[in-house]
N, C-alpha and C positions, 0 to 999 in steps of 0.2 A: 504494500500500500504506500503512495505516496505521501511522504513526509518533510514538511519544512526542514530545507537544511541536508538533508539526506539525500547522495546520490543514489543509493544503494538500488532503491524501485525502478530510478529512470534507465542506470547504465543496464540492469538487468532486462531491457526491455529494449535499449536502442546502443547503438555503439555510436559514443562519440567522443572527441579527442581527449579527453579530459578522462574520461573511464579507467583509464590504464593505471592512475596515478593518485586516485582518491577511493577513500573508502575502504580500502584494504591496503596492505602492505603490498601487496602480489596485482594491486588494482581489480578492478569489476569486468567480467566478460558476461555480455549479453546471451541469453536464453538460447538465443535462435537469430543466427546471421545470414548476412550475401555469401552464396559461394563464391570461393577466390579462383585466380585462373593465372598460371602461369608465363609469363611472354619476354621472352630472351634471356631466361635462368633466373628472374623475378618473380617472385609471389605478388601479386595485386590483389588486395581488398576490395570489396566493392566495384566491382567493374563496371556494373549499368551506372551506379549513383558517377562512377568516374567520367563517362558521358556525359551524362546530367552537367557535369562542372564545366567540362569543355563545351558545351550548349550555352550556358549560361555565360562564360569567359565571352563567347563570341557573339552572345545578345548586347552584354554591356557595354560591347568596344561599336556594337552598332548605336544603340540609346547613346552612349556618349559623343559620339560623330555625329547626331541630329543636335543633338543639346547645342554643342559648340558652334554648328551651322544657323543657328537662331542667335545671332549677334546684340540682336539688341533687345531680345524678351529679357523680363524682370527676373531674376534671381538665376541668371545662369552658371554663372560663377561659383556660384552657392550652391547650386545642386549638384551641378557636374563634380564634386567631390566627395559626394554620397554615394555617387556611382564607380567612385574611384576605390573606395572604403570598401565597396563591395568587393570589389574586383579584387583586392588585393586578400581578404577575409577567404572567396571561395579559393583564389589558389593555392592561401595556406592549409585550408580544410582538406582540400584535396590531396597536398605533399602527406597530412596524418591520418585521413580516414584510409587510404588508397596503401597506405604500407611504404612507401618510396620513402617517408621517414622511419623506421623501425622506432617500435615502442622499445625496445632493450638498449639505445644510443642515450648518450649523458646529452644530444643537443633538441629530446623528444621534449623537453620537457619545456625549454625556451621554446621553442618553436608554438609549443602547444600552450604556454603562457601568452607569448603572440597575439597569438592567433583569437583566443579570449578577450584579449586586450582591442583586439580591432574590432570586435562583433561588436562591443560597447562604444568604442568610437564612432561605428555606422549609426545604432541606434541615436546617439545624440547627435551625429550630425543631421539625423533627420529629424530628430525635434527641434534643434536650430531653424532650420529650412522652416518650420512650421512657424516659427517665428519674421520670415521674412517677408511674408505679403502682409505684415502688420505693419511695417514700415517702422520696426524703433530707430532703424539706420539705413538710411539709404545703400540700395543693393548697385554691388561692384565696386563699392568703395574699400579703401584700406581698411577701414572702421568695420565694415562689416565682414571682410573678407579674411582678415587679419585676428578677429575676434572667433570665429568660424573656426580657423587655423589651429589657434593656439589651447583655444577651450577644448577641443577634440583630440589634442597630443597629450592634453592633461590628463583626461581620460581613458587614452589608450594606454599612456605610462603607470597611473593610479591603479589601473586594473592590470595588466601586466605586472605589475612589479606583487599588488594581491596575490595573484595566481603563482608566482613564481614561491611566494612567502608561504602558500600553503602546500604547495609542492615539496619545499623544502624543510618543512616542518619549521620555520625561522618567527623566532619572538612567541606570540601568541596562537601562530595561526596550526593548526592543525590538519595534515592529509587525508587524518582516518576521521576526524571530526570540521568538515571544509565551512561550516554555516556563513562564514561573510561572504566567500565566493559563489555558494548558493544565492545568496540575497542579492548577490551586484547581478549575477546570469540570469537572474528569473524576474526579482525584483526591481533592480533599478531599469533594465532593459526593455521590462512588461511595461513598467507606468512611464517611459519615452515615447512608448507606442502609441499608451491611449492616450496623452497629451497631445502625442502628434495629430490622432484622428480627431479628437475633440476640436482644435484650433480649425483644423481644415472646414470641419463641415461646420464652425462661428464665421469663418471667412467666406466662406463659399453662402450662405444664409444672409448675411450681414450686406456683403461685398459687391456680390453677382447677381444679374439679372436672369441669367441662366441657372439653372440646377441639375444639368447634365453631368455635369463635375461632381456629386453626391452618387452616381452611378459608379464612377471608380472608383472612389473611395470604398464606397460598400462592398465591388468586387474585390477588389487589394486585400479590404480584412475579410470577407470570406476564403479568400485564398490562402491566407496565412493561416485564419482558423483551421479551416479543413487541415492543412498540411501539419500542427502540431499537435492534432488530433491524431492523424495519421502518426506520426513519429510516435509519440508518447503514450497514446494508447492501442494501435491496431498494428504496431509493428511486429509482436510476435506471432500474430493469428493470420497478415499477409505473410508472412516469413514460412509459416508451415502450411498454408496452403498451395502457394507455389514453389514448396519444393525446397527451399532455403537458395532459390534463383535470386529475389529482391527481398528486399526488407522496405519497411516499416521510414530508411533514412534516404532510398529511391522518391517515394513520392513525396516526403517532405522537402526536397530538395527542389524538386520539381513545381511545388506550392509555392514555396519560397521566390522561386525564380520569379514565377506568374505574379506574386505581389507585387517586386518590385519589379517589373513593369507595368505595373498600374499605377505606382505611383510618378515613372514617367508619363505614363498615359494625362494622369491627374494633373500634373503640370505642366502639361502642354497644351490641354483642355482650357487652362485659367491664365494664361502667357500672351500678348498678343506681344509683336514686333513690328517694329515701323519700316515697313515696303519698301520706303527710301533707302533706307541703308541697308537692306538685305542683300548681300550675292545671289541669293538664289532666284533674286526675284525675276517676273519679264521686263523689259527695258520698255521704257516708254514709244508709244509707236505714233509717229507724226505722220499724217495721210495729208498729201495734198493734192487737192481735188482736182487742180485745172493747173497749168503755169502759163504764163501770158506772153504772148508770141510776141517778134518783132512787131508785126503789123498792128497790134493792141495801144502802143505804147505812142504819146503825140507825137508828132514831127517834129526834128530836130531835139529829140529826147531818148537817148540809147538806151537800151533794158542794162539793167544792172549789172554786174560780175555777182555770179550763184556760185556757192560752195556746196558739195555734199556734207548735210552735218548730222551723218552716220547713224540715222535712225531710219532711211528709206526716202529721204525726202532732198528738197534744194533750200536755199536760204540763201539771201540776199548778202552782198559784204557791208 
């Protein structure tokens, strides 16, 4: 049964990187996993959920190409580094869950300290973000972008350096009894989230004349829902009905993914950018109707010198 502060229910149910290193001396193995599969004298973990990541690596790096090609929407700056937090979060997950890290190495543990450390980084970068169409600070500025920055390394170090201290059994914190680092991964992570959704749909209410934008939102977090539904509670019972092929951290990862693309969805939905100064946009098109002949023009009055001025048309000098 699940318990505050206790890995012991969750790793017994789902493997994830932290499992190896808490809760026991010898660490926590799950009930019921992914079969692994060998390829050029390596073991790999999770092979499907290993796609998944490479799926995901190559959604992010598209979401962030659109992000950056919208120059002048509000808060681009600021988001495109939520997407970056991600990016860097699933390729760590993937170097620990996938085995290319071996849990038996002295450098499983930083890595996997990391890696903790960034998943709280994303989440607060995205309750930042939720703070930006409030305007405490104008977006793209130093002030906001700087602030963004530095709050988020706080956070990544505060929790990394947690995780490493209860790893290592250092001062107070405890391996076999980890309760702070429960509370930062479940806790401070969970209530990031629903501040995030709350501000959204005060912004999107308040703000917008449209309410299409409350459709993502609502997807996002059913998606997330479903998916640590799926992790935390149906991962043993897809695990033994297929065989022990997927587990339980296949379709949460896969959940995971679909959120956070909703949450790009959501703000691109709530973004407008100005045409002007867009690259992408179409160039203005100047049609001229008629141009006026020699014979148009009075006597003893010559037609003018005409340049092409590169939009399909002539102009006068």
């Amino acid at each position: 049964m699940l318990q505050i502060g206790d890995f012991r229910h969750i790793c017994e149910t789902v493997s994830l990187s932290v499992c190896p290193l808490v809760g026991d001396p010898d660490g926590i193995a799950p009930s019921c996993y992914s079969r692994n599969v060998e390829i050029a004298g390596m073991l790999i973990f999770q092979p499907a959920t290993v796609i998944i990541y490479i799926i995901a690596l190559l959604m992010t790096g598209i979401m962030i190409y659109h992000i950056k090609s919208k120059y002048t929407a509000v808060g681009r700056k600021e988001i495109v580094m939520f997407f970056y937090l991600y990016m860097i979060m699933t390729i760590l997950e993937m170097l620990l869950i996938s085995g290319l890290i071996p849990t038996a190495t002295t450098v499983y543990r930083y890595f996997t300290a990391a890696h903790v450390g960034v998943i709280s980084a994303t989440f607060w970068c995205l309750l930042f973000n939720g703070f930006v169409g409030f305007q405490f600070a104008e977006d793209g500025t130093p002030l906001s972008l700087w602030t963004i920055r530095i709050s988020s390394f706080v956070v990544f170090a505060a929790v990394a350096f947690l995780a490493l201290a209860t790893f290592n059994n250092i001062g107070p914190f405890d391996a076999l009894k980890p309760m702070a680092l429960w509370v930062v991964m479940y806790g401070f992570n969970g209530a990031a989230l629903i501040i995030y959704i709350i501000l959204q749909v005060i912004l999107v209410l308040n703000t917008l004349d449209d309410r299409w934008p409350l459709g993502d939102i609502a997807f996002g977090t059913v998606f997330y829902a479903v998916g640590q539904v799926t992790l935390y509670v149906l991962s043993v019972r897809i695990c033994d009905a297929v065989k022990h092929y997927i587990d339980g951290l296949f379709f949460g990862t896969i959940c995971t993914l679909l959120a956070v693309m909703m949450v790009y969805k959501y703000w691109d939905s709530i973004t407008k950018e100005d045409l002007e100064f867009s690259v992408g946009s179409k160039a203005n098109v100047w049609e001229v109707k008629e141009l006026l002949g020699e014979e148009d023009y009075p006597i003893n009055q010559p037609p003018p010198q005409q340049f092409h001025d590169g939009y399909g048309g002539y102009r006068p000098y």
